[in-house]
C-alpha positions as CSV (number, residue, x, y, z in Angstrom):
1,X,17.8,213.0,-59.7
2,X,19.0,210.9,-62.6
3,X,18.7,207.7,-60.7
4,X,15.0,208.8,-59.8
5,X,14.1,209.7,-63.3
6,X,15.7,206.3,-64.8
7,X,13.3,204.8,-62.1
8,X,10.4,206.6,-63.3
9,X,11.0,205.6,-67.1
10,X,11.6,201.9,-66.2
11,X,7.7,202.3,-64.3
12,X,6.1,203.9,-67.2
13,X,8.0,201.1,-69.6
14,X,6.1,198.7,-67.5
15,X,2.8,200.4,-67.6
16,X,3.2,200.4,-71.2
17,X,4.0,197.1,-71.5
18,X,1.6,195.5,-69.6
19,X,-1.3,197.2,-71.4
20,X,-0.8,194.4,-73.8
21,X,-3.0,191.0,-73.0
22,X,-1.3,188.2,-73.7
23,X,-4.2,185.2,-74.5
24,X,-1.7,182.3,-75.6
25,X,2.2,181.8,-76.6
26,X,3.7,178.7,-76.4
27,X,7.2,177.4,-78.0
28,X,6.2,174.0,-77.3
29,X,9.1,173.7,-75.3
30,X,7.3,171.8,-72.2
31,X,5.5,169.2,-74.4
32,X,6.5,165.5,-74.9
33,X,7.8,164.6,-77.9
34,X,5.0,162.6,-79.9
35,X,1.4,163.7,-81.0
36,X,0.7,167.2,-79.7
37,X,-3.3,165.7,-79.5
38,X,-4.5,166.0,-76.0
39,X,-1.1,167.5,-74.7
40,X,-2.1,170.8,-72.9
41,X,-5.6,171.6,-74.3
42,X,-4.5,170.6,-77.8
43,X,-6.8,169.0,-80.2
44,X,-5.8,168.2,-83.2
45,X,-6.1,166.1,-86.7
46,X,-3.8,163.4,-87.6
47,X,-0.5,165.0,-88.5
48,X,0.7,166.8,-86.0
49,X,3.3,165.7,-83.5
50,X,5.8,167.7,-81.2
51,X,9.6,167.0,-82.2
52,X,13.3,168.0,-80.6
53,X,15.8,168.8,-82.8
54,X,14.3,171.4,-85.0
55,X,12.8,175.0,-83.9
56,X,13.1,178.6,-84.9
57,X,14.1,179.1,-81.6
58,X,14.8,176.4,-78.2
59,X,14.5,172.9,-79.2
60,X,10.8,171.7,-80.2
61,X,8.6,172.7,-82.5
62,X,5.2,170.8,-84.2
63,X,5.8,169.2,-87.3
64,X,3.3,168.5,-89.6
65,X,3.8,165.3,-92.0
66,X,1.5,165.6,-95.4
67,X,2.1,161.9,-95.7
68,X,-0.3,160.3,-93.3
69,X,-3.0,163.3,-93.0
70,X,-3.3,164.8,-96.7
71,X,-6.0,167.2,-97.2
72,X,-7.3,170.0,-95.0
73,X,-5.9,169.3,-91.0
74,X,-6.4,171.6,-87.7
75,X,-4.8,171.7,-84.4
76,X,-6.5,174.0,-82.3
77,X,-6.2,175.2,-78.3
78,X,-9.5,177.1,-77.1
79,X,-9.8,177.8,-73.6
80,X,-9.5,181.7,-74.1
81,X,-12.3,183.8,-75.1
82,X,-11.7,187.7,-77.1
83,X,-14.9,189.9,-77.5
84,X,-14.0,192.8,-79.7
85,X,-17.2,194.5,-78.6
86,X,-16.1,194.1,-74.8
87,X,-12.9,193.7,-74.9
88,X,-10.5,197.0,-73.7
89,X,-7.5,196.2,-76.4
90,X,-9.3,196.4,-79.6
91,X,-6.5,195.0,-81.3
92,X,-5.7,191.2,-81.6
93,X,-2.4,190.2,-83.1
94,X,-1.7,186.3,-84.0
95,X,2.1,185.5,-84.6
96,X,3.5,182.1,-85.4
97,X,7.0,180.9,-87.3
98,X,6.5,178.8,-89.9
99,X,9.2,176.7,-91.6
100,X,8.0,174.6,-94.8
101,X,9.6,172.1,-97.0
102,X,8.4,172.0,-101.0
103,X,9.9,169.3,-103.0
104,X,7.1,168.2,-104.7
105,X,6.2,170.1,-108.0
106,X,2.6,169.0,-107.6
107,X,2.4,169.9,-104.3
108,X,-0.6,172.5,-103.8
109,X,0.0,172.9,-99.8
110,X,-0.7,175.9,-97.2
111,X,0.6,176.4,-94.0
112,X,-1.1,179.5,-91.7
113,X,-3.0,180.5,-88.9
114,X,-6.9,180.1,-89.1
115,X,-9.5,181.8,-86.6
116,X,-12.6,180.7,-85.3
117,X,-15.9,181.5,-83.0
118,X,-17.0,178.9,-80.2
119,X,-20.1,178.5,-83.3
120,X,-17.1,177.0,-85.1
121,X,-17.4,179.8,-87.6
122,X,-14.6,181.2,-89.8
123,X,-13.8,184.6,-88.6
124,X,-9.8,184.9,-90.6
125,X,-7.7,183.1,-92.5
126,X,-3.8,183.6,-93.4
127,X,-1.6,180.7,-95.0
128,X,1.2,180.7,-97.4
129,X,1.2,178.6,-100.0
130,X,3.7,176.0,-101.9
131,X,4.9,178.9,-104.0
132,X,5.5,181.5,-101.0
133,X,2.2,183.3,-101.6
134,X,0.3,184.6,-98.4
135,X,-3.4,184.8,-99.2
136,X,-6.1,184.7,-96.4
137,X,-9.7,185.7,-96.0
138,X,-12.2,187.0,-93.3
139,X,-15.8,185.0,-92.6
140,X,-17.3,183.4,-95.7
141,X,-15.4,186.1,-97.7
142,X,-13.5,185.0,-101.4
143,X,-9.4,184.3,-100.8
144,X,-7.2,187.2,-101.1
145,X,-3.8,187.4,-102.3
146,X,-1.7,189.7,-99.8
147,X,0.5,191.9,-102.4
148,X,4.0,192.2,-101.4
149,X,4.6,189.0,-99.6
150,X,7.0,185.6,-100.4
151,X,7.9,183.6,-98.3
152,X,10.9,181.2,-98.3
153,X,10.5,177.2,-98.6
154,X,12.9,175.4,-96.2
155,X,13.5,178.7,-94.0
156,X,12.0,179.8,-91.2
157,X,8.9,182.4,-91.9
158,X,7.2,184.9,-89.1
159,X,3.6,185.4,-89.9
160,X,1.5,187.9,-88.2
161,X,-2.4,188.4,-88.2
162,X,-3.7,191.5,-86.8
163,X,-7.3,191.9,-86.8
164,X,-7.7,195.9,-86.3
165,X,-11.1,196.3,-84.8
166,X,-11.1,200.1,-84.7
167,X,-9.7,200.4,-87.9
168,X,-11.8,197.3,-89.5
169,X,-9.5,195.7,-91.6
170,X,-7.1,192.5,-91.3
171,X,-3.8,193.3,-92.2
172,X,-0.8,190.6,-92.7
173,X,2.8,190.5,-92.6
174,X,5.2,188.5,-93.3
175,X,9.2,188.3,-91.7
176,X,8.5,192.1,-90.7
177,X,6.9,193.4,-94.2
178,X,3.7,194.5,-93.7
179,X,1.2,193.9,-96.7
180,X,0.0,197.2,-98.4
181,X,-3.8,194.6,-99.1
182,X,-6.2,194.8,-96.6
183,X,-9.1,193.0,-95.5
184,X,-13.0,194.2,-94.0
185,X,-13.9,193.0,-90.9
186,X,-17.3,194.2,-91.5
187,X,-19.0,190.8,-91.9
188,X,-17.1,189.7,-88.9
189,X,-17.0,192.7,-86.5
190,X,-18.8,191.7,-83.0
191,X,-17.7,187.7,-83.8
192,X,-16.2,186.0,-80.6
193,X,-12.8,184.0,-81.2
194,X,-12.0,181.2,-78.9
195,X,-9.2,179.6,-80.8
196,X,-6.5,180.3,-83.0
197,X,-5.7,176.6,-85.2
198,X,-2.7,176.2,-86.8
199,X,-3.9,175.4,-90.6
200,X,-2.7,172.8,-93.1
201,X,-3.8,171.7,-96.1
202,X,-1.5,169.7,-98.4
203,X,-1.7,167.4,-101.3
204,X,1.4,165.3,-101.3
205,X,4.3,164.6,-99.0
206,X,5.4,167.8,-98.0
207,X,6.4,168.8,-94.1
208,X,5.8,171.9,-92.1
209,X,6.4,172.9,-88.8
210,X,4.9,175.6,-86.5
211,X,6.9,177.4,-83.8
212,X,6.3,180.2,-81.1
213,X,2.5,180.8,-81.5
214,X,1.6,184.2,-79.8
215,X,-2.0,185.8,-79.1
216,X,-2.3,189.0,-77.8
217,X,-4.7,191.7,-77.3
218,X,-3.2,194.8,-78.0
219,X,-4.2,198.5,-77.1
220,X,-4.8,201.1,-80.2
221,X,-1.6,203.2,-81.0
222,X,-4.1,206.3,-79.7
223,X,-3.3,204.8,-76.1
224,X,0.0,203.9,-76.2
225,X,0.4,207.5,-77.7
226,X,-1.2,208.9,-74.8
227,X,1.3,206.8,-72.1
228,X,4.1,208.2,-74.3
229,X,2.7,212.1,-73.7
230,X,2.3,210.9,-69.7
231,X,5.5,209.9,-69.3
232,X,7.1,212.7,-71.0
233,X,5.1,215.2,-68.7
234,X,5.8,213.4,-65.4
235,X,9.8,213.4,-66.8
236,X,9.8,217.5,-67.2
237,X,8.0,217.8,-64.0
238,X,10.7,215.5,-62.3
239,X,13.7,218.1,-64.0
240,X,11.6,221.0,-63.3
């Protein structure tokens, strides 16, 4: 009996599991070393180029150099398509490691995640800033600061996006602290996204590099909640 109720859990793990969509994760471990434009369906501005030797986890990682490309650079990979009106996980979250170097005092750079429609529309914004600030906005909205958040210069830093369509607000966190700021997704709430761009903007020569980007649809906690009640009924009839 116990083997056939460890089976049943290991099922119902699965089911749970594979409620999530996953739209795009990459650790850049498969790319060439060099610039990561034109390398599986990236596009990118000058700057960004895949490197071994340096990664939050594996071996590669994209670098970004301020030298050669300052000002406001994208690298973007599209061919995926979320619908919050249509789409059955009303929850998408956007994860990437970020690892940034801050030796100039007059540095003003950002490093993030930044969202957009196929219109090439905004639809969200996170980045962290030269001084560890995370700030971010949604569509043509004002920068917020997110309260509660630093990150760490020359560390590794996990940022996650989550764009709550039920609840209609952006929430961010940072290394596993979750930001008690908020932002509406009012303005933005039927908006298509078709790419997730890793973000730079930088004013002197400062480096960053991006690792482990992850997009997934997500069901609300309502449904996972539900699973959870499934499973424990299908246990107790299995004792029973």
């Amino acid at each position: 009996m116990k083997t056939k109720v460890l089976a049943i859990v290991a099922v119902l793990g699965a089911a749970v599991a594979s409620q999530a969509q996953v739209l795009y994760s990459t650790g850049f471990e498969s790319f060439a070393n060099g610039a990561l434009n034109g390398q599986g369906g990236w596009l990118t501005d000058p700057g960004y180029d895949v490197v071994s030797g340096f990664a939050q986890s594996g071996n590669k990682s994209v670098k970004f150099d301020t030298g050669p490309a300052s000002g406001s650079n994208w690298g973007w990979w599209d061919p995926f398509s979320y619908n919050p009106v249509t789409a059955a996980n009303k929850i998408l979250t956007s994860t990437v490691w970020i690892h940034y170097n801050e030796d100039n005092s007059a540095a003003n750079s950002f490093f993030g995640l930044d969202m957009y429609s196929p219109a090439v529309t905004r639809v969200a914004l996170a980045q962290i800033s030269s001084a560890g600030a995370v700030s971010g906005n949604v569509g043509t909205g004002s920068i917020t600061t997110f309260a509660g958040l630093t990150a760490n210069k020359n560390q590794w830093n996990r940022l996650d996006v989550t764009l709550n369509y039920t609840s209609g607000r952006m929430s961010v966190a940072l290394n596993g602290v979750t930001s008690s700021t908020t932002i509406s997704l009012a303005s933005v709430a039927t908006t298509v996204i078709d790419d997730v761009d890793l973000v730079s903007r930088a004013t002197g020569f400062e480096v960053g590099h991006f690792d482990n980007l992850s997009i997934q649809a997500v069901p609300e906690p309502g449904t996972m909640a539900a699973l959870g009640l499934g499973a424990a009924a299908l246990l107790r009839r299995r004792k029973k």
